[in-house]
N, C-alpha and C positions, 0 to 999 in steps of 0.2 A: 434590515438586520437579519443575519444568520439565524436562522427559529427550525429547529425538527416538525416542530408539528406543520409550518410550512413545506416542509421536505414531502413528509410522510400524506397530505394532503395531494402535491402534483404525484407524487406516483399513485395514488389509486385513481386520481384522473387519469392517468396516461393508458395504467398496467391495462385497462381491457380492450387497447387500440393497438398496440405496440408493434402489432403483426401486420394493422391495414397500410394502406400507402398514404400518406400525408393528406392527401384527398381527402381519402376514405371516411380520415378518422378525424376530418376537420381541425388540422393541425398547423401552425403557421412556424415551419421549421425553424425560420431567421427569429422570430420571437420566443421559439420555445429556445434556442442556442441564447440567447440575450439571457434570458433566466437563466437559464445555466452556467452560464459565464458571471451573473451577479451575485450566484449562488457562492460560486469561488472565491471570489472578490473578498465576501462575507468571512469564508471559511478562514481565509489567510489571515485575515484578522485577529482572527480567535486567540488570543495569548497563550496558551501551551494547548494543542492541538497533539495530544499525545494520546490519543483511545479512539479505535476503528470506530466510525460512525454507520454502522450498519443501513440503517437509511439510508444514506446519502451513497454508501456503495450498490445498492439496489437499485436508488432512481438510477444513478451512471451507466452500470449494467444493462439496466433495461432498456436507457434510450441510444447505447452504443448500437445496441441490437435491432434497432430499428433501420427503416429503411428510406430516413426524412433526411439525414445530412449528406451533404457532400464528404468526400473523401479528407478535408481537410479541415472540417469539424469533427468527424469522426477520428481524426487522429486528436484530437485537443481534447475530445469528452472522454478519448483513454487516457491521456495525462490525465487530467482530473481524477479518473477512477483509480488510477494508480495511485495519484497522491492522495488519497479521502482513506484509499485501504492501508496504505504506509505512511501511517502517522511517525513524526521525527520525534522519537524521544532521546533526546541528549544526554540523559543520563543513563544510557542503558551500558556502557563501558563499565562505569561502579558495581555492576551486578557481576563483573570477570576480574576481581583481583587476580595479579599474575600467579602467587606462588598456589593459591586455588588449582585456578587454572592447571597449573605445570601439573599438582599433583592428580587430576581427574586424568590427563592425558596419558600422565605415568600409568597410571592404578585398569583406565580404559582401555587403553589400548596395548597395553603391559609392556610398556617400550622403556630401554636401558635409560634413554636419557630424554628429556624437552627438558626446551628453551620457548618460551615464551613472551612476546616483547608486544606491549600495550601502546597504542601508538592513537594518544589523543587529540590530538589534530589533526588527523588522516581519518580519524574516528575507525581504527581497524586494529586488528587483533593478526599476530601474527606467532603461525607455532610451529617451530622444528623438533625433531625428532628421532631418535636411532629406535631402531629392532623391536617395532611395534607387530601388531596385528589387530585386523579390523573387520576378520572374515575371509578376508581374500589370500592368506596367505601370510610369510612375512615377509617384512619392506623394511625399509629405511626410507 
């Protein structure tokens, strides 16, 4: 089962090797990937998995940076780090009511007109605009 203080345990094993070569640091890559992949397994689990796990983006971090996997566990143990640091919160649309929204875009970027169109199934936010400015000058 998914445990931190498991987590926070293999990185202070690892963290004072990280830089030797697999050799070195008495490291058995295909078993340290096996924990890390069980690691995940764990994580997905977790019923709302909605708050950066600081740990667990560290271990990934650290053992991306090493120099024990092949090229195609290193691409896997960045999916991992990507997903451990972007936690899916599904509620995060409820935090953008449209007519909010329209009005911060108005008021922000002092534009004659937005439209803003909430689109929760695409889970995306999308916003038009006349005769703002944003620094750069004005646009449309």
């Amino acid at each position: 089962k998914y445990n931190t203080d498991d987590v926070v345990a293999l990185f202070d094993e690892i963290a004072p090797l990280w830089k030797k070569t697999a050799e070195e640091a008495g490291v058995e890559p295909e078993k340290l990937y096996k924990t890390l992949e069980a690691i995940m397994v764990e994580v997905r689990k977790v019923d709302k998995y909605d708050e950066v796990d600081k740990d667990l983006q560290a271990l990934f971090a650290m053992v991306t940076a090493t120099k024990w996997f092949d090229e195609k566990q290193v691409e896997k143990i960045d999916e991992w780090l990507e997903e451990v640091a972007s936690p899916e919160d599904t509620e995060w649309l409820n935090s953008f009511p449209e007519s909010e929204t329209q009005n911060a875009v108005i008021e922000g970027l002092k534009a004659r007109t937005a439209t803003v169109t909430v689109d929760k199934i695409a889970k995306a936010i999308s916003i038009e605009y006349e005769g703002g400015t944003y620094g750069q000058g004005k646009h449309d």
